[in-house]
N, C-alpha and C positions, 0 to 999 in steps of 0.2 A: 522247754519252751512253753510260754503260759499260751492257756486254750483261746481262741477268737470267741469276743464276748458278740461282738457287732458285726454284721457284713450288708455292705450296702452294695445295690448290682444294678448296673444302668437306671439311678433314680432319676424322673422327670417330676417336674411340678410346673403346670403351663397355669397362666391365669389368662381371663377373657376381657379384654379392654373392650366396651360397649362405648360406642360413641355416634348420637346421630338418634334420628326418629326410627328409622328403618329397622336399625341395630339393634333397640331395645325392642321392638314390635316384634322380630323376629327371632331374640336371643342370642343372634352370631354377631359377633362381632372379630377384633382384632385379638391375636395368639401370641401372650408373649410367655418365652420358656425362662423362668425363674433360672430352675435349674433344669439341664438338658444333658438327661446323659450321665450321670457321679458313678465314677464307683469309688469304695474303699473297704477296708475292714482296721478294727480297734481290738487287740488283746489283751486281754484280763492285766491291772496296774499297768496300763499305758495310757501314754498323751499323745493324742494324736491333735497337732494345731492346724487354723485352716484360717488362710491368709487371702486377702483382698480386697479390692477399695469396696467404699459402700456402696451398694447396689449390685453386686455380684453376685447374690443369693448364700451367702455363709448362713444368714440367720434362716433364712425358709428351711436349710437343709437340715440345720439342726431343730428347730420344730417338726419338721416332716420325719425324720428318726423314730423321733418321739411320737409321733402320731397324736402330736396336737394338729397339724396337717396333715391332711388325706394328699398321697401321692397321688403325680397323675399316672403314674407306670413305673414300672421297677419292681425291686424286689427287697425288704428289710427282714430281717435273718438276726433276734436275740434271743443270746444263749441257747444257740438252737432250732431256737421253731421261730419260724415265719408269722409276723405281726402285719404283713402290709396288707389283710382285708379284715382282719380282727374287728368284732364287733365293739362299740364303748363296753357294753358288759363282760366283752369275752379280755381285755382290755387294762380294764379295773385290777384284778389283783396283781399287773405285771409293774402298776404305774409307779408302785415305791420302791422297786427296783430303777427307774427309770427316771430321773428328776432334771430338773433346767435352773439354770442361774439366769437369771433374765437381766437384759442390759439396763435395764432402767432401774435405778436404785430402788424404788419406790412400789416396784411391781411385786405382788404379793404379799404387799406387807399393808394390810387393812389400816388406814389412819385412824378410824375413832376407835383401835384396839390394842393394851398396853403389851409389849412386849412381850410379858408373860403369858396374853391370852393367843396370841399370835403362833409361839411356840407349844400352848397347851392343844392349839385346833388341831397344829399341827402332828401331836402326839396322839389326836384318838381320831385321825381320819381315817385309819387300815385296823387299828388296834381300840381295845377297851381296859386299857390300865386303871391300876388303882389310884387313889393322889396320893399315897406314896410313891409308886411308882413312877408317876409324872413328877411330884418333884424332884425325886433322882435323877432322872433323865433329862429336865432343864436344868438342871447342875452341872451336869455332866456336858452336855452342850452349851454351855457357858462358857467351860474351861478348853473346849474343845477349838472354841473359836476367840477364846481372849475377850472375854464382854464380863465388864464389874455385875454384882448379882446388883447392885443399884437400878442398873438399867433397865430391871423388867417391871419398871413400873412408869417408864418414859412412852408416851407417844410416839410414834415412828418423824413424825415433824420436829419433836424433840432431841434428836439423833445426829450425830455429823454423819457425811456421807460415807465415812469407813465402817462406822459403829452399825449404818443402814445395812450396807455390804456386809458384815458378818452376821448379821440379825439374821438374812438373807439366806446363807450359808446353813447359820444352824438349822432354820425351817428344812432347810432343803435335807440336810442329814437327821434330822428327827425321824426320818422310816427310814433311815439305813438301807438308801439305795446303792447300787451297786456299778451304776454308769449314768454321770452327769455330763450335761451338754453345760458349760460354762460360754454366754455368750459374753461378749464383751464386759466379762469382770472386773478390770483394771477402770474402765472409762469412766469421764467423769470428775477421777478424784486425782488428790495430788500427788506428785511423784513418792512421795516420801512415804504417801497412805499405801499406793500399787505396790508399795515393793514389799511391804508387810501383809499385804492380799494375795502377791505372788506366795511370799514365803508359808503361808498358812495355808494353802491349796495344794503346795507341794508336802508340806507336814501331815497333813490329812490324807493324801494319797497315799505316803508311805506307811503309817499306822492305821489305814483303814481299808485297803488296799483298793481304794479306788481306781476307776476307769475315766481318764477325761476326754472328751472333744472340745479342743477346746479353740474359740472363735473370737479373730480379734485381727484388727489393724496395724498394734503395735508388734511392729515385726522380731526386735530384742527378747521382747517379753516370750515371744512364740517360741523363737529359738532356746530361752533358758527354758522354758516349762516341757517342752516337747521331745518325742523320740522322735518322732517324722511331724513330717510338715507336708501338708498340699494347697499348692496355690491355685485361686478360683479368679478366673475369667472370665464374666458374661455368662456365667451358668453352669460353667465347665470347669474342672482340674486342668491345668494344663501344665503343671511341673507337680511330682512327689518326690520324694525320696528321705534321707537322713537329715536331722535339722540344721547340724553342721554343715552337710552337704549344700543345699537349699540357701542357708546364707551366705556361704564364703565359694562355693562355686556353682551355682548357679546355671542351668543350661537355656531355659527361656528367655527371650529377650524380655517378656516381661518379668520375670521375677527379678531379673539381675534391675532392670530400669527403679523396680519397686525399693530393693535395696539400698539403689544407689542416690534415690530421691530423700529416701531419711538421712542419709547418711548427710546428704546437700543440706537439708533441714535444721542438720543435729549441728551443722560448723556456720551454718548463717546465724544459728542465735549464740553459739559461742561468739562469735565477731562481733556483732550487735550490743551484746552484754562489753564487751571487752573496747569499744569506739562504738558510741553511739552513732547511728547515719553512717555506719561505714555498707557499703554495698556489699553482695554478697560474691563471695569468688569462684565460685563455680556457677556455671549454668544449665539452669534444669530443665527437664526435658519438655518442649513442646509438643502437644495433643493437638489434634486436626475435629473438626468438631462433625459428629456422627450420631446416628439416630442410636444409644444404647438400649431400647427396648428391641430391637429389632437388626438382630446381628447380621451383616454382610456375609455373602459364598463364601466358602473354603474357609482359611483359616480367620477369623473373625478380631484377630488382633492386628491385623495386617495395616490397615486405614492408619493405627498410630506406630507400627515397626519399623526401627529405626534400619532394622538388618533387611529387612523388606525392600525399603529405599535404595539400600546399599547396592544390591545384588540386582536392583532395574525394574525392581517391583515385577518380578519372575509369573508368568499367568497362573504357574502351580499353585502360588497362596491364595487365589482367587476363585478355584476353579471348585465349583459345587461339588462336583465328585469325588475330592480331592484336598478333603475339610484335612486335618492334621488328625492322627491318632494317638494314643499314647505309648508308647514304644522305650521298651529299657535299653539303657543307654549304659548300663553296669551297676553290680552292687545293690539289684533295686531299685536305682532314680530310675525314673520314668518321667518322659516329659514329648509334649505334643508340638514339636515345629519339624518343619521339612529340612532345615540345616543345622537342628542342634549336632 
């Protein structure tokens, strides 16, 4: 069994919502927990996917890993030694081990610099190669991610959004790191581009033997790329287990809801395409409208649970004392409701 690259242990990250005269005079204001509470761990060549709507803190988590965010509590654990108070300096030579795919195409890729200069910064930010050496290694990284050698002399503006995406890629593997956070890499582009983004992220892992976290919406995508999957609630994991498991049986009412919304999504545009104006035949699930910065007692999915409803809206879901925890349920699922 491969060694634990990653371990994550009770991570929080709360931000301070200021609002008011008093509030800035004073500095306090309102507490809201990004993420409250995570744990997981990632073993050497695995994917770990991490699933939920936007605004559930996937992206915080994966910057705070990284320690491009400062935890507010917890503990992060790579390759051994504990980073969660590391200095920037102390920091520094861990960071080309440790790299981000950032969701926004555009991110990290300087626009007044041609592709070539982009992949060269990126070859002597750790290191002092020769320009033989560098052009080895942007060669090498060319072929690594499927980019014509044409292209490194195109502006990042000059670029479709796939060609952006593996530009992206290769910057990111130019220090041959060893555990990437892939945020929403697929998003953005077109189906036809994600599935040769999927397939090149999986080919890269296998011959490179990378570690992914990998962070995204698209629940199919998570399932093919992924060994385990954990799905995020308001701050919180509240279902893990096998990605098989996680899709096709499901123990949270929200993961199964989340499934079975694309799934409603995925036959409303087949219909559509196929009778234009025809209505959609399933119906999707209704949301009651609640304060998301700021989660309700006990189990904090309860306000939209449908099984919640069922059962008479039970005081246990409600009761502060009495939040849900995550508890296995076999085989390693783990998942946080009072009647999975």
């Amino acid at each position: 069994m491969s060694r634990t690259i990653l371990e994550v242990t009770d991570l929080r990250k709360d931000y301070r919502q200021r609002r008011g005269l008093v509030s800035m005079l004073t500095g306090q204001g309102r507490v809201i927990p990004a993420v409250d509470g995570v744990s997981f761990y990632l073993r050497e060549n695995e994917t770990v996917g991490l699933v939920g709507e936007s605004g559930c803190g996937k992206t915080t988590i994966g910057r705070t890993v990284l320690r491009l965010t400062d935890a507010s509590s917890g503990r992060i654990v790579f390759d051994g030694r504990d980073i969660t108070n590391l200095s920037r300096a102390e920091l520094r030579p861990l960071r080309r081990e440790m790299q981000m795919i950032f969701q926004d195409l555009d991110a990290g890729l300087n626009p007044e610099m041609r592709v070539r200069d982009i992949l060269r910064e990126a070859l002597t930010v750790h290191e002092r190669p020769s320009e033989a050496e560098i052009a080895g290694r942007v060669r090498e990284l060319l072929e690594q991610v499927s980019l014509k050698d044409s292209k490194l002399a195109n502006f990042p503006s000059e670029l479709s959004g796939g060609e952006k995406r593996r530009v992206g890629i290769a910057r990111v593997l130019a220090v041959r790191p060893r555990l990437i956070v892939a945020d929403e890499p697929t998003s953005a582009l077109d189906i036809s581009i994600q599935a040769q983004v999927v397939n090149l992220l999986r080919d890269l892992q296998k011959h490179l033997g990378l570690t992914y976290l990998f962070i995204s919406h698209d629940l199919p995508v998570v399932e093919l790329v992924s060994q385990k999957v954990a799905v995020m609630y308001l701050g919180r994991i509240v279902e893990m287990g096998l990605a098989e498991n996680i899709a096709h049986q499901p123990r949270h009412p929200y993961t199964g809801i989340l499934w079975a919304s694309l799934a409603d999504k995925q036959n409303t545009e087949v219909s559509l395409h196929a009778r234009a104006g025809a209505p959609a035949e399933r119906e999707r699930p209704t949301w009651g409208v609640f304060d998301f910065e700021q989660p309700v007692n006990g189990c904090r999915f309860a306000p939209r649970c449908p099984l919640y409803q069922d059962k008479g809206r039970p005081a246990v879901c409600t009761d502060p004392a009495s939040e849900p925890q995550l508890r296995d349920v076999g085989h390693g699922h783990v998942v946080a409701c009072h009647f999975a």
